[in-house]
mmCIF file of the C-alpha atoms, coordinates in Angstrom:
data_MODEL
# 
_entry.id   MODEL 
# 
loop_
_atom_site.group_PDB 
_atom_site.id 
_atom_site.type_symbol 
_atom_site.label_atom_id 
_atom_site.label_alt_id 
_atom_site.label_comp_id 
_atom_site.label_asym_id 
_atom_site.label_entity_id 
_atom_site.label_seq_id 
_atom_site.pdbx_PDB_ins_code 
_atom_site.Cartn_x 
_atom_site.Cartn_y 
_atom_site.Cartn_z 
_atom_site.occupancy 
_atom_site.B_iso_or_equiv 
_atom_site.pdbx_formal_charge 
_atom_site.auth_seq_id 
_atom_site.auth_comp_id 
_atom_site.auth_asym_id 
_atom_site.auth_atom_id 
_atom_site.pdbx_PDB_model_num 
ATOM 1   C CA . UNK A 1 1   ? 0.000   0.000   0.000   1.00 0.00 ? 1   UNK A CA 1 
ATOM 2   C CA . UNK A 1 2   ? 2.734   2.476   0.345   1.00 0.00 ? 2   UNK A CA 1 
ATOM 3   C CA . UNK A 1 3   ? 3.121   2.927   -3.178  1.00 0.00 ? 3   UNK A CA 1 
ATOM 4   C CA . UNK A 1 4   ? -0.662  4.645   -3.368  1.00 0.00 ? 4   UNK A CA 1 
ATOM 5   C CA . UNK A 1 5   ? -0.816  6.040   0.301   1.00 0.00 ? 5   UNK A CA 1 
ATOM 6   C CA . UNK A 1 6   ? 0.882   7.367   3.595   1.00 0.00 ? 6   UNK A CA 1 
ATOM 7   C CA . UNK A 1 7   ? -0.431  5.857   6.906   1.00 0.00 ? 7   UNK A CA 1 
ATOM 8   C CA . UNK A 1 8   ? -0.182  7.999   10.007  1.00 0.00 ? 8   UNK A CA 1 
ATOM 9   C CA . UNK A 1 9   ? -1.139  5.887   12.843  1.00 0.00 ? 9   UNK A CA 1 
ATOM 10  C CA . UNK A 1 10  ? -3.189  7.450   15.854  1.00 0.00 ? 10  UNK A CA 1 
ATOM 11  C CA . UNK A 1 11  ? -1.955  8.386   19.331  1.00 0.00 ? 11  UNK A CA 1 
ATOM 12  C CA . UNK A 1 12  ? -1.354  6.104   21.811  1.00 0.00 ? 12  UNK A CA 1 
ATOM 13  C CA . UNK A 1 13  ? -4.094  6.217   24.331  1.00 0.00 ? 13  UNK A CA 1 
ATOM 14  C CA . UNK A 1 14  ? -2.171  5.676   27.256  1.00 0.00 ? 14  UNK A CA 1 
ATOM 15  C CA . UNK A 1 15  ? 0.194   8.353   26.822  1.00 0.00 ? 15  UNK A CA 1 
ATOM 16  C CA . UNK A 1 16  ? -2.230  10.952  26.489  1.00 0.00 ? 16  UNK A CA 1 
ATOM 17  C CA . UNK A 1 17  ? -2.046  12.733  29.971  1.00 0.00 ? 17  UNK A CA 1 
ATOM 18  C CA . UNK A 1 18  ? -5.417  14.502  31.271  1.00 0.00 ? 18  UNK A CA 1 
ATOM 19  C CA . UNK A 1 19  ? -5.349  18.281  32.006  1.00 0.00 ? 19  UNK A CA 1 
ATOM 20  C CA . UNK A 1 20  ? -6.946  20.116  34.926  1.00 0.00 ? 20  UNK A CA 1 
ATOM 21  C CA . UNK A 1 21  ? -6.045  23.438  32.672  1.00 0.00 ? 21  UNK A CA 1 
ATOM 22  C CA . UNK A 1 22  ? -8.630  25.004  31.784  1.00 0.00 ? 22  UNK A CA 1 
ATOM 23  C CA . UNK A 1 23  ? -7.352  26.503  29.115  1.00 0.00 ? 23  UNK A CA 1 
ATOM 24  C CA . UNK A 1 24  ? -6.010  23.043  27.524  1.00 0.00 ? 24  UNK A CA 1 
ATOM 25  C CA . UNK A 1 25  ? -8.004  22.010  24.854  1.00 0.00 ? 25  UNK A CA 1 
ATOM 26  C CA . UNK A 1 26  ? -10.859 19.329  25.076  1.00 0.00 ? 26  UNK A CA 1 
ATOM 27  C CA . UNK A 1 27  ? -10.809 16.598  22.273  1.00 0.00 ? 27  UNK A CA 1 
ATOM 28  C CA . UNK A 1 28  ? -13.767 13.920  21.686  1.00 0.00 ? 28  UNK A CA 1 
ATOM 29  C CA . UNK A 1 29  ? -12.487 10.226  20.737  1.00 0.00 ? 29  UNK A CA 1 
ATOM 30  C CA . UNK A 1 30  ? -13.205 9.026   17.416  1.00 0.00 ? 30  UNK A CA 1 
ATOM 31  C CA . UNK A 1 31  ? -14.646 5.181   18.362  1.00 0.00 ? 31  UNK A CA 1 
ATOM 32  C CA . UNK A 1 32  ? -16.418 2.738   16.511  1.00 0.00 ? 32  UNK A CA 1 
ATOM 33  C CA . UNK A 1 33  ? -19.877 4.601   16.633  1.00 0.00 ? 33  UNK A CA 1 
ATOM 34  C CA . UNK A 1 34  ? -18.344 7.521   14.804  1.00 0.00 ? 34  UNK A CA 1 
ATOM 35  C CA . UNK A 1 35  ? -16.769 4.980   12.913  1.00 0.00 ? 35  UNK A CA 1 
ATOM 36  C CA . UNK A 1 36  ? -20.229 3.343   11.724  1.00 0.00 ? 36  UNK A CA 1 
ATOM 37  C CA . UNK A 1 37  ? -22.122 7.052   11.675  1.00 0.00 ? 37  UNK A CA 1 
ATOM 38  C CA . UNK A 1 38  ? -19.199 7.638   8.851   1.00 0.00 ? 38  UNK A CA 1 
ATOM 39  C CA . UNK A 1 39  ? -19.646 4.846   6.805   1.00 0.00 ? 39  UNK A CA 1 
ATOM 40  C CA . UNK A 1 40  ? -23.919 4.886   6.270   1.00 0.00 ? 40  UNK A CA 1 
ATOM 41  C CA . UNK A 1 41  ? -23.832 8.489   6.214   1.00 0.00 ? 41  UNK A CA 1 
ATOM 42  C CA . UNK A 1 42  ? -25.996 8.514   9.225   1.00 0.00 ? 42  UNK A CA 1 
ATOM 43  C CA . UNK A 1 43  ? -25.867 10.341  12.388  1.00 0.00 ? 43  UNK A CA 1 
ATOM 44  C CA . UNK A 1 44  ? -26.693 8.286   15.552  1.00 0.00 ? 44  UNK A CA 1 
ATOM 45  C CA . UNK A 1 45  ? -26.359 11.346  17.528  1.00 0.00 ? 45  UNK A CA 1 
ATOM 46  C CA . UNK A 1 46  ? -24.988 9.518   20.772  1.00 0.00 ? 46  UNK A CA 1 
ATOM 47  C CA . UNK A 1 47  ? -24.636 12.093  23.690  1.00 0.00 ? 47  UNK A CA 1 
ATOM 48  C CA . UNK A 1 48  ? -22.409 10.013  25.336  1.00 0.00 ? 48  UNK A CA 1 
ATOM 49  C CA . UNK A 1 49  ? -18.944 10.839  23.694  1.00 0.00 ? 49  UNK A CA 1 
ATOM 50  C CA . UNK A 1 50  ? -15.835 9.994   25.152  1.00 0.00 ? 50  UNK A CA 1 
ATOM 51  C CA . UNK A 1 51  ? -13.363 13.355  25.582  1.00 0.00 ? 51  UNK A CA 1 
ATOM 52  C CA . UNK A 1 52  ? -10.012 14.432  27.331  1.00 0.00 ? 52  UNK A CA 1 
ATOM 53  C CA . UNK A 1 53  ? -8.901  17.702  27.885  1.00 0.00 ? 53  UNK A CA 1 
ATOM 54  C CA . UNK A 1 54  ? -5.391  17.706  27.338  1.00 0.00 ? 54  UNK A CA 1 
ATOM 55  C CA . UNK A 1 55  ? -2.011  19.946  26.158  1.00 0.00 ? 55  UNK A CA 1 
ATOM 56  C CA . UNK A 1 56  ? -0.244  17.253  24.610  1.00 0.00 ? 56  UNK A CA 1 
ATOM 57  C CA . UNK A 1 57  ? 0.015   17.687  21.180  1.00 0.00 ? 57  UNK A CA 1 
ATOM 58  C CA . UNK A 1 58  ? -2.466  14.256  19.626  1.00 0.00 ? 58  UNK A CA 1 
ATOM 59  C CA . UNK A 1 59  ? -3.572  13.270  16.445  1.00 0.00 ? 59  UNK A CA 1 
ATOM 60  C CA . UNK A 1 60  ? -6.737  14.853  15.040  1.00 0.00 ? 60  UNK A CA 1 
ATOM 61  C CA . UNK A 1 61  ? -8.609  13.833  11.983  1.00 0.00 ? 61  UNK A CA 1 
ATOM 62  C CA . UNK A 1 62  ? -10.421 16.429  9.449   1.00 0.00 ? 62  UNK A CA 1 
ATOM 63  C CA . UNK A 1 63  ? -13.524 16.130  7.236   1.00 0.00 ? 63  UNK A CA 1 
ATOM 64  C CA . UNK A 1 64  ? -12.396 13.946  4.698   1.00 0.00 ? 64  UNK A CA 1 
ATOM 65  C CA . UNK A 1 65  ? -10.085 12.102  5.823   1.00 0.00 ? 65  UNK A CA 1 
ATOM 66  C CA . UNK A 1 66  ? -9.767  8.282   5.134   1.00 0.00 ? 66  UNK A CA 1 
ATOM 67  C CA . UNK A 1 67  ? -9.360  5.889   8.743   1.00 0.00 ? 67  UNK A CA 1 
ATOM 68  C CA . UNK A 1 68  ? -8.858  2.498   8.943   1.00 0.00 ? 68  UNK A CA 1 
ATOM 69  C CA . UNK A 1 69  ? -9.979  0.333   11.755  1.00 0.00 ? 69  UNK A CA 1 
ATOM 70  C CA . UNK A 1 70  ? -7.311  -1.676  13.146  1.00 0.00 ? 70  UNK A CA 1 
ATOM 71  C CA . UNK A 1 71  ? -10.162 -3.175  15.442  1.00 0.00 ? 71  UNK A CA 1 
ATOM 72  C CA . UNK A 1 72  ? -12.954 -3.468  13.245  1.00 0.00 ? 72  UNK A CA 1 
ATOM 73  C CA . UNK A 1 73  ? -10.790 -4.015  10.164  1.00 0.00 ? 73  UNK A CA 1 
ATOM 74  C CA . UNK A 1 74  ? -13.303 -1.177  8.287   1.00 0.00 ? 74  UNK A CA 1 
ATOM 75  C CA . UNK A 1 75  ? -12.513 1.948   6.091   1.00 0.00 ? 75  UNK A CA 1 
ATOM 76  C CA . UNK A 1 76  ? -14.685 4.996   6.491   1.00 0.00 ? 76  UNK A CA 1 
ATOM 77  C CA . UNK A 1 77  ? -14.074 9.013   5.305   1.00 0.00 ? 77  UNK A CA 1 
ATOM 78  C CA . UNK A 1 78  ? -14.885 11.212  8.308   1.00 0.00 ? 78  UNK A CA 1 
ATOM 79  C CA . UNK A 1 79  ? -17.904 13.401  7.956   1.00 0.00 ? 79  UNK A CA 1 
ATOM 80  C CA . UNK A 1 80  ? -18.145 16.810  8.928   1.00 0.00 ? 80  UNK A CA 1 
ATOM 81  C CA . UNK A 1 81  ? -19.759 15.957  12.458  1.00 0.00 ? 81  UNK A CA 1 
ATOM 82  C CA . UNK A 1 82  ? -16.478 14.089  13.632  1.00 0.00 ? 82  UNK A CA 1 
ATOM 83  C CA . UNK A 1 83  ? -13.887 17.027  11.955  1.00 0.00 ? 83  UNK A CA 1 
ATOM 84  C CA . UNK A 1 84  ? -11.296 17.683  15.081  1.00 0.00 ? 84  UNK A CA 1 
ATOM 85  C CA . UNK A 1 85  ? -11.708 13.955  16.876  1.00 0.00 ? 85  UNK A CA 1 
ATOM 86  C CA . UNK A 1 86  ? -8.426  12.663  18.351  1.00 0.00 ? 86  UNK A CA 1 
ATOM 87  C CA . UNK A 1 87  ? -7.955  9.383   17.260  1.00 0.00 ? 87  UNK A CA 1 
ATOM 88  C CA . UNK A 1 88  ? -5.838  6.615   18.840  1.00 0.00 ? 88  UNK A CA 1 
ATOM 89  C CA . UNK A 1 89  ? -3.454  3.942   18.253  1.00 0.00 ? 89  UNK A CA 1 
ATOM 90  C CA . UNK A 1 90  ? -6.370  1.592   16.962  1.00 0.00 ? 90  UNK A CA 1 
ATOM 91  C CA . UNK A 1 91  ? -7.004  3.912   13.446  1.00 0.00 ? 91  UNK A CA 1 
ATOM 92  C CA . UNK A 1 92  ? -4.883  4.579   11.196  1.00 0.00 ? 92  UNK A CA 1 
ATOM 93  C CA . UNK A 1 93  ? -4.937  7.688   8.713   1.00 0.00 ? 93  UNK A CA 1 
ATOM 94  C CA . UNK A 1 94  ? -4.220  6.880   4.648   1.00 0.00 ? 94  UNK A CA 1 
ATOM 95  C CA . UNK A 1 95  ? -3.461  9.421   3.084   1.00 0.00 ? 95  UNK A CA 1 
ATOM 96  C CA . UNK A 1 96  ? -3.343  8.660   -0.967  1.00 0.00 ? 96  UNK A CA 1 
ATOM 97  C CA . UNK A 1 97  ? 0.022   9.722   -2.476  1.00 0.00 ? 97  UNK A CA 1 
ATOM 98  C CA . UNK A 1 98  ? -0.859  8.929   -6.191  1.00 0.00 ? 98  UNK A CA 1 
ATOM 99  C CA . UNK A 1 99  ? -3.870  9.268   -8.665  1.00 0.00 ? 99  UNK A CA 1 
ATOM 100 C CA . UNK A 1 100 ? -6.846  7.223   -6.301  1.00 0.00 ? 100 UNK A CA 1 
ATOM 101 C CA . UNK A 1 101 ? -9.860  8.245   -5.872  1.00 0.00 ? 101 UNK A CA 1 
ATOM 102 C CA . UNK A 1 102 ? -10.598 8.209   -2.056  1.00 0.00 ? 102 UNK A CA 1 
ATOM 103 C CA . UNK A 1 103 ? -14.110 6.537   -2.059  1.00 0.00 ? 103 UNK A CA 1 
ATOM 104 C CA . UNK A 1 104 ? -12.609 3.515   -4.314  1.00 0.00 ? 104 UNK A CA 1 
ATOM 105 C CA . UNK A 1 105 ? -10.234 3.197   -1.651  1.00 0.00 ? 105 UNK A CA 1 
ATOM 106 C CA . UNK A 1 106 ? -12.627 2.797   0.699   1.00 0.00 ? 106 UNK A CA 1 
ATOM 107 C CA . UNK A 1 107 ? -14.416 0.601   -1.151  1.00 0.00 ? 107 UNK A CA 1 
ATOM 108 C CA . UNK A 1 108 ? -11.447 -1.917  -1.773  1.00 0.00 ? 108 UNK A CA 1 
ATOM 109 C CA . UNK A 1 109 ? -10.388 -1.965  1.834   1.00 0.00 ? 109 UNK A CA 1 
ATOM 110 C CA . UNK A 1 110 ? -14.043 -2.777  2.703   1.00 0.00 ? 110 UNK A CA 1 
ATOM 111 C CA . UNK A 1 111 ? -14.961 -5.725  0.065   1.00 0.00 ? 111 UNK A CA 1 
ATOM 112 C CA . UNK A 1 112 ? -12.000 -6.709  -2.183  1.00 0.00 ? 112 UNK A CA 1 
ATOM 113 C CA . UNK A 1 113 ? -11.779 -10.052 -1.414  1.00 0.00 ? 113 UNK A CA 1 
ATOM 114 C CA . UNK A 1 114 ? -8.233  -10.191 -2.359  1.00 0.00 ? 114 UNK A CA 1 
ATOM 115 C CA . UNK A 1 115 ? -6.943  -7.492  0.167   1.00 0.00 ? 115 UNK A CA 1 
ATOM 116 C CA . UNK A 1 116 ? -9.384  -8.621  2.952   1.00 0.00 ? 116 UNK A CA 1 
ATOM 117 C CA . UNK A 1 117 ? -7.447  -12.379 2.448   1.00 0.00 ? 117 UNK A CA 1 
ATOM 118 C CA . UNK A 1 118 ? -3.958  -10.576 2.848   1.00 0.00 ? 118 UNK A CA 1 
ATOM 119 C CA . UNK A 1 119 ? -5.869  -8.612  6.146   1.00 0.00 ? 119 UNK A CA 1 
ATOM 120 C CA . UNK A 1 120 ? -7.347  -12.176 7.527   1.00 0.00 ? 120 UNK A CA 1 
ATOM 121 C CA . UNK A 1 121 ? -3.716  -14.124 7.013   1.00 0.00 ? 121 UNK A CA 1 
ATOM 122 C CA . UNK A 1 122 ? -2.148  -11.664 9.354   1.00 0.00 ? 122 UNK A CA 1 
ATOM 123 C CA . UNK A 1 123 ? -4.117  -10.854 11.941  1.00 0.00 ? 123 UNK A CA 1 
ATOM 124 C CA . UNK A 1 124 ? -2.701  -10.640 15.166  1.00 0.00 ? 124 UNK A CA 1 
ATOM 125 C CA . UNK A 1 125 ? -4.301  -11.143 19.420  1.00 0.00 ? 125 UNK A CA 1 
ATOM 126 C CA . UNK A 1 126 ? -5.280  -14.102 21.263  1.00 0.00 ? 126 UNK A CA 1 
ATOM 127 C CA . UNK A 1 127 ? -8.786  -13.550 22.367  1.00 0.00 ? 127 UNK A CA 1 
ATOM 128 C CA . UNK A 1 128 ? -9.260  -10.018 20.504  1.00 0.00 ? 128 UNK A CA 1 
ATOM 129 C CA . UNK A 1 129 ? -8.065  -10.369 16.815  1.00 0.00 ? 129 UNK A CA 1 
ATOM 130 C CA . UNK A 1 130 ? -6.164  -6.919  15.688  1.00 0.00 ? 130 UNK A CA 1 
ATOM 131 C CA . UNK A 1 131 ? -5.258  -5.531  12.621  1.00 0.00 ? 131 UNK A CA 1 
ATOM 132 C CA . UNK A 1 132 ? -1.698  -3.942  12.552  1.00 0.00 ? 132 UNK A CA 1 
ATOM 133 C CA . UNK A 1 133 ? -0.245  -1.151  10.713  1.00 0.00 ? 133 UNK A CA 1 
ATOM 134 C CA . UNK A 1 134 ? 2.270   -3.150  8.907   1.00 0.00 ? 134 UNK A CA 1 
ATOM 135 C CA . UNK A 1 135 ? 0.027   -5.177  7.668   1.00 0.00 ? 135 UNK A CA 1 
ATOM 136 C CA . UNK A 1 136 ? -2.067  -1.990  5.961   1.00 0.00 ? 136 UNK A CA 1 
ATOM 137 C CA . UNK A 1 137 ? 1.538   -1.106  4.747   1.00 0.00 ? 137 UNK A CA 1 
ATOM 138 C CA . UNK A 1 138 ? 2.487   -4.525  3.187   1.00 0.00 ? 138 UNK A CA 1 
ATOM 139 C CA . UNK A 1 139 ? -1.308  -4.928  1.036   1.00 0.00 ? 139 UNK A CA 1 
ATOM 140 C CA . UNK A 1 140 ? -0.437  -5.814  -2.428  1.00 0.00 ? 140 UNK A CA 1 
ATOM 141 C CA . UNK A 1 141 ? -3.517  -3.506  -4.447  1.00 0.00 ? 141 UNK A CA 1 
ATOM 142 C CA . UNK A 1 142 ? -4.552  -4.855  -7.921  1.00 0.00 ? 142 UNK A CA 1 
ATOM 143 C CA . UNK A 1 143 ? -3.784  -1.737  -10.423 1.00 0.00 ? 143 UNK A CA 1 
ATOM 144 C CA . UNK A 1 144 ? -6.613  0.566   -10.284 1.00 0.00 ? 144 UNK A CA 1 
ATOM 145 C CA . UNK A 1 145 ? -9.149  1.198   -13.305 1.00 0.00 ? 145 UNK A CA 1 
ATOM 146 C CA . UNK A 1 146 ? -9.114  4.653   -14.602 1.00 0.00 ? 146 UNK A CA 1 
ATOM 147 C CA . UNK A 1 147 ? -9.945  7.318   -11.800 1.00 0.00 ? 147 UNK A CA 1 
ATOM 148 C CA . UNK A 1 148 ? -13.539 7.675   -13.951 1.00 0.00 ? 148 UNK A CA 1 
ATOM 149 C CA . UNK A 1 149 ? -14.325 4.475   -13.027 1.00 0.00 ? 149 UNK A CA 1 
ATOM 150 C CA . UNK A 1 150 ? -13.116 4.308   -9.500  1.00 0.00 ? 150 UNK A CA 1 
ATOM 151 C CA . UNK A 1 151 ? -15.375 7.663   -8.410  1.00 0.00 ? 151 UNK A CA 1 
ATOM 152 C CA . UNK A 1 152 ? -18.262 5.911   -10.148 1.00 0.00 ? 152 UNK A CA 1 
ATOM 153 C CA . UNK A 1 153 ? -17.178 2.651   -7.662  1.00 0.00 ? 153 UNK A CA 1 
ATOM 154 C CA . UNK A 1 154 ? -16.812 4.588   -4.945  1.00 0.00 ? 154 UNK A CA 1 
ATOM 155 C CA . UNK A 1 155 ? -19.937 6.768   -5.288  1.00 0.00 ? 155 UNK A CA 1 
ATOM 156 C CA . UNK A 1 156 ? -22.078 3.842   -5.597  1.00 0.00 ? 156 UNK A CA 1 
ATOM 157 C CA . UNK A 1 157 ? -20.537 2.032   -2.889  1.00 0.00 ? 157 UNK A CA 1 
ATOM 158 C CA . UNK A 1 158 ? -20.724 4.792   -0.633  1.00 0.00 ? 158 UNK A CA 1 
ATOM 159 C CA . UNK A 1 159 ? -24.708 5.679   -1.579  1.00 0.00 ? 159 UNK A CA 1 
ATOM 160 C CA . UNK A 1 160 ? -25.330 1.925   -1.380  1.00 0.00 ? 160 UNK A CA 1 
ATOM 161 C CA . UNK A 1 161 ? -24.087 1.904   2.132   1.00 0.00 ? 161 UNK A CA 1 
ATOM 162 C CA . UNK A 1 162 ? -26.408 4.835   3.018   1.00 0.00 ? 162 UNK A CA 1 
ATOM 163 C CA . UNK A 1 163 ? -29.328 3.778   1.606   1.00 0.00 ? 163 UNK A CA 1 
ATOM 164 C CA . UNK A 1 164 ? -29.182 0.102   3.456   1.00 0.00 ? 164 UNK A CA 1 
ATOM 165 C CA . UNK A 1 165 ? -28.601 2.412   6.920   1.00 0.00 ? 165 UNK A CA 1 
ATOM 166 C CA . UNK A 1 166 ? -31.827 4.472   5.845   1.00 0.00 ? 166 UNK A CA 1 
ATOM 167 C CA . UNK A 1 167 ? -33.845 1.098   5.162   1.00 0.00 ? 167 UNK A CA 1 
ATOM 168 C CA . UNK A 1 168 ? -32.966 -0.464  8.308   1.00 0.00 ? 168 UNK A CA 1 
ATOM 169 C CA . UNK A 1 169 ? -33.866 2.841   10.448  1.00 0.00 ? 169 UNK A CA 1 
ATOM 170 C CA . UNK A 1 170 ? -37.182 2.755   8.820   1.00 0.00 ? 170 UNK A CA 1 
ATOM 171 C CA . UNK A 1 171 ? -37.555 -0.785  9.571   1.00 0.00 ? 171 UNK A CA 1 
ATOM 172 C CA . UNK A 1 172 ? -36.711 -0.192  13.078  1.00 0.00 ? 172 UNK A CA 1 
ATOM 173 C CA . UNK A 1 173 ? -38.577 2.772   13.456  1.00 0.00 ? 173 UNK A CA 1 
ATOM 174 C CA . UNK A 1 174 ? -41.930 1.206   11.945  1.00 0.00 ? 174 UNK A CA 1 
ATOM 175 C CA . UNK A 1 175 ? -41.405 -2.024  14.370  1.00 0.00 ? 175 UNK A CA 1 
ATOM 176 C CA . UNK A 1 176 ? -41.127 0.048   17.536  1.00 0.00 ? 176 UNK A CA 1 
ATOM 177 C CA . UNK A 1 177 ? -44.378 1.899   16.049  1.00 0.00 ? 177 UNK A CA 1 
ATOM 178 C CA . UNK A 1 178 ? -46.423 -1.289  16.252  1.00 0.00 ? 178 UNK A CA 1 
ATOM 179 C CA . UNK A 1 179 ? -45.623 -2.718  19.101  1.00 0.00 ? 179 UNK A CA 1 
ATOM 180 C CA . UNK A 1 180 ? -46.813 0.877   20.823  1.00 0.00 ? 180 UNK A CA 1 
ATOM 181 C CA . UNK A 1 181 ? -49.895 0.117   18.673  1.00 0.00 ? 181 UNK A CA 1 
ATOM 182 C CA . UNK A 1 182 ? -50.179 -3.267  20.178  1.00 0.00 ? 182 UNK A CA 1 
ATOM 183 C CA . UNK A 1 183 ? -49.515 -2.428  23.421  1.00 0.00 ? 183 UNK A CA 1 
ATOM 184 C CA . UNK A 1 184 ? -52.335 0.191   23.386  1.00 0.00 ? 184 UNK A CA 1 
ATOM 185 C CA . UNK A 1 185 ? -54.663 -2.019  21.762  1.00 0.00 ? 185 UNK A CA 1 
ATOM 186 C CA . UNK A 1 186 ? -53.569 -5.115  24.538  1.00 0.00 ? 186 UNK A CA 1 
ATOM 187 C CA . UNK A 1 187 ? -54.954 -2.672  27.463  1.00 0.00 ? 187 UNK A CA 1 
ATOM 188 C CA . UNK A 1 188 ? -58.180 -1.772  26.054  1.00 0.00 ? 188 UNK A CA 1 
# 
């Protein structure tokens, strides 16, 4: 992968120290339900975000940026919502050096069978399998179709994603609907 993109890993976690300053900043964790807001789209809009207030100087991400999962093994692009999130040691940030279209990228470290097979022969943990950086850096990637092609990949992909997150809410949303109906009708 290093011939298409730069990987920054996160901070480490534990060498973060806490701040009574008030003036030190105060930075909210990028986790796994930011991770899943950015890759339907979809805002979950949980009020229970982890933060730190802290002077060290810790990776942030931006609107736009690609992070990989080592935990969850998933690419997303961060939305606007989570621009400014410190993220740790367990995400990486690729940053594409040559002509890739960001959304394809996604889309191959998500569901290219080939790269998730170089991913699954490596992993590394006992009890909690973990991606590791070297392994992102060591991914052989086919060569890429022309950069028309890849946006219209990635776009789809992307929407696809969304639209499957939208479905689902609706699903929920209409089940929790009618059981209220049928618990209302059950006490008359």
């Amino acid at each position: 992968m290093t011939e298409i993109a730069k990987l920054n890993s996160g901070t480490p976690q534990f060498r973060i120290k806490e701040s009574s300053d008030f003036d030190a900043p105060v930075y909210i964790y990028f986790g796994q339900p930011e991770l899943e807001d950015d890759l339907t789209g979809i805002e979950t809009r949980d009020c229970s975000r982890k933060q730190i207030r802290t002077s060290d100087i810790v990776g942030t991400l931006q609107s736009e940026d690609l992070v990989y999962s080592l935990i969850s093994g998933k690419a997303v692009i961060v939305g606007n919502s989570h621009n400014g999130y410190l993220f740790t040691q367990n995400y990486v940030k690729i940053v594409p050096i040559s002509a890739i279209d960001i959304r394809y990228l996604v889309y191959m470290l998500n569901e290219d069978a080939d790269i998730k097979r170089q991913l699954q022969t490596g992993q590394q943990g006992s009890v909690t399998l973990k991606f590791t950086i070297r392994q992102l850096s060591n991914l052989m990637f086919p060569t890429p179709p022309p950069i028309e092609k890849q946006r219209v990949i990635g776009d789809l992909y992307h929407n696809q994603l969304k639209l499957a997150a939208l479905k689902k809410r609706v699903a929920v949303t209409e089940t929790k609907l009618i059981i209220e109906k049928l618990k209302e009708a059950n006490k008359l």
